[in-house]
C-alpha positions, 0 to 999 in steps of 0.5 A: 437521499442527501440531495433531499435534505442536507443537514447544516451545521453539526447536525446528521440526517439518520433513517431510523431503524425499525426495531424487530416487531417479533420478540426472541422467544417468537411472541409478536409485539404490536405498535403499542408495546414496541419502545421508541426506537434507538438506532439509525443509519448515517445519510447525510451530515452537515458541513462542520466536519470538525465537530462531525465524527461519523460518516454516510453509512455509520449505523448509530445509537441515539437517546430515545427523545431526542432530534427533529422527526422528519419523513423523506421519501416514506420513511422516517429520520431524524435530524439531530446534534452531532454531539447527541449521538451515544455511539457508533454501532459495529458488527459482530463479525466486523469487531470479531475479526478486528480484535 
């Protein structure tokens, strides 16, 4: 993925995750009432790496509006600041065991 598009500067390449279209309690959501989605995965980042504090593969949580829409090999990314990024998401099992 990187070979098509490489970030510059502070930036990161994220895939947007797409957000479960079906609610817990099993009723389906169409397009129209899904919110924005919030969450992505690292696929490139630019060459500051002092300013960078994720890595390819860091699944992350951005704000809703924010970053550069761009579609690369049919699915949809962002580009965005570095520093716009809120946190870095970890699994549930990764965090049970670390603690």
């Amino acid at each position: 993925m990187s070979d098509l598009v490489q970030p510059l500067g502070g930036r990161v390449l994220v895939r947007v995750l797409e957000e479960e279209s079906v609610t817990k309690s099993g009723l389906f959501l169409p397009d129209t009432a899904k919110e924005k989605p919030q969450r992505g995965e690292v696929v490139a980042i630019g060459e500051d790496t002092d300013l960078i504090k994720v890595a390819v593969g860091d699944r992350v949580l951005f704000p809703k509006y924010t970053g550069t829409e761009i579609r690369v090999a049919d699915a949809d990314h962002l580009i965005i600041e570095s520093g716009d990024l809120l946190a870095i998401l970890r699994d549930a099992d990764t965090a049970s065991v670390a603690a």
